[in-house]
Phi, psi and omega in degrees: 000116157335128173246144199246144177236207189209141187231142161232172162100149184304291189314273173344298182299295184309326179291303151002291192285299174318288209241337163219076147305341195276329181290327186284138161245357144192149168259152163228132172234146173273138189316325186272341183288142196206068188217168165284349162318298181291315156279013162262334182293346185261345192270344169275355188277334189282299191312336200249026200042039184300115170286099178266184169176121181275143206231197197238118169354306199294321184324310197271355155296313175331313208258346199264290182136205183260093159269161155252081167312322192074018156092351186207135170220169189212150203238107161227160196287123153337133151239131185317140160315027178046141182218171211306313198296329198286326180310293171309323179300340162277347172308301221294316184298314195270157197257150189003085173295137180239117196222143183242120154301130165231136179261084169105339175319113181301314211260122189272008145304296193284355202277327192292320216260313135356277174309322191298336185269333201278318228247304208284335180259009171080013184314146186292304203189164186245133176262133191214141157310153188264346153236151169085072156192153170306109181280210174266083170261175172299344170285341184272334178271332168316302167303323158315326194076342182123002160312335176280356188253307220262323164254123175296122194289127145256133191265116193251152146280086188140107189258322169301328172299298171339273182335311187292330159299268198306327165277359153277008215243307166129037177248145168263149191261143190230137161259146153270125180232147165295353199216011164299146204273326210249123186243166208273006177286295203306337186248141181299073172272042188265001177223115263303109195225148177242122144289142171262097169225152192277208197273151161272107163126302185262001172055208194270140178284196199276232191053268171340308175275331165282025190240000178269131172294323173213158188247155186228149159244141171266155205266185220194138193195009157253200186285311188281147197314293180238138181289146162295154182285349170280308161291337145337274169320308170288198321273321170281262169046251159324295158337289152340284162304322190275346172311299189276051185214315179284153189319000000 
């Protein structure tokens, strides 16, 4: 038997509907939305013979919790997480693999806004510990956008163990630290590399920076301490990409 998980939100559903119609096994839409939005999710579940039913706002509070559903969730077939051997065996197809870690990051805002960013710099895949860390949940595929369909999450035990695998692989590990000396324009990321990011608040744990080939800082001209990690990521990320675009 198929295992199935709930997607909520217009973007999240319609990407679904859009790109694996074959995977949603139902939509629910709420009964008072009456907009075009909402009437493009019922005319993509009816093209793709999709089963909806409109059900009543409270009903999907009931069932989502206090969310910002946007009025529509969708039960869809699960695909399993990637695991350490599918990665590396993914190495071997891609050329300077561009790959992003987060060590321990909690809030599954930031793990979506992660992928979203990750999927958008051509990242192979994102790596996350399987405890103490932000999973695939629906607030993560909501923020994702559908990103969670296109890069693949590996949920690893071990992230240091990870690491040590992929830098036997010919990947270099790059951390982001706030007190590094070396900021990441300075460093060459045009060849196989793992961005490295910590925890909100507490950054990469020692274990973790000590497994790192260089540790890097953005660069940073106001008053707060730190960047949120998501924007962290987009931002080395992009760093990335512009490394590798230029002449």
């Amino acid at each position: 038997m198929k295992r199935s998980e709930t997607i909520y939100g217009i973007h999240a559903v319609r990407f679904m509907l859009e790109r694996h119609p074959e995977r949603v096994l139902e939509v629910r839409l709420a009964e008072r939305r009456d907009d075009p939005r909402a009437h493009e999710i019922e005319s993509l579940a009816h093209r793709h013979a999709r089963p909806l039913e409109r059900v009543d706002p409270q009903a999907l509070r009931q069932q989502l919790g206090d969310v910002a559903h946007q009025g529509v969730a969708a039960e869809i077939a699960s695909l399993p997480p990637w695991s350490e051997d599918q990665l590396i065996a993914a190495l071997g197809s891609a050329r300077a693999p561009l790959l992003l870690a987060l060590d321990g990051v909690q809030d599954p805002h930031n793990l979506g806004a992660c992928l979203r960013t990750a999927d958008a710099c051509g990242a192979l895949a994102v790596i996350v510990p399987r405890d103490r860390a932000a999973q695939l949940t629906p607030a993560a595929r909501k923020v994702a956008a559908g990103a969670a369909e296109t890069t693949p999450l590996v949920t690893v035990t071990n992230l240091v163990r990870s690491l040590r695998l992929l830098k036997d692989a010919g990947l270099w590990i790059v951390g982001a630290d706030a007190a590094a000396a070396k900021q990441a324009r300075e460093l060459d990321l045009t060849g196989p590399v793992v961005l490295v990011l910590g925890a909100e608040g507490s950054g990469l744990r020692h274990l973790t920076r000590q497994h790192c080939d260089f540790l890097v800082s953005l660069p940073q001209r106001g008053a707060v301490e730190s960047l949120n990690v998501s924007v962290a990521a987009a931002m080395l990320l992009y760093e990335a990409v512009r490394q590798r675009q230029s002449p």
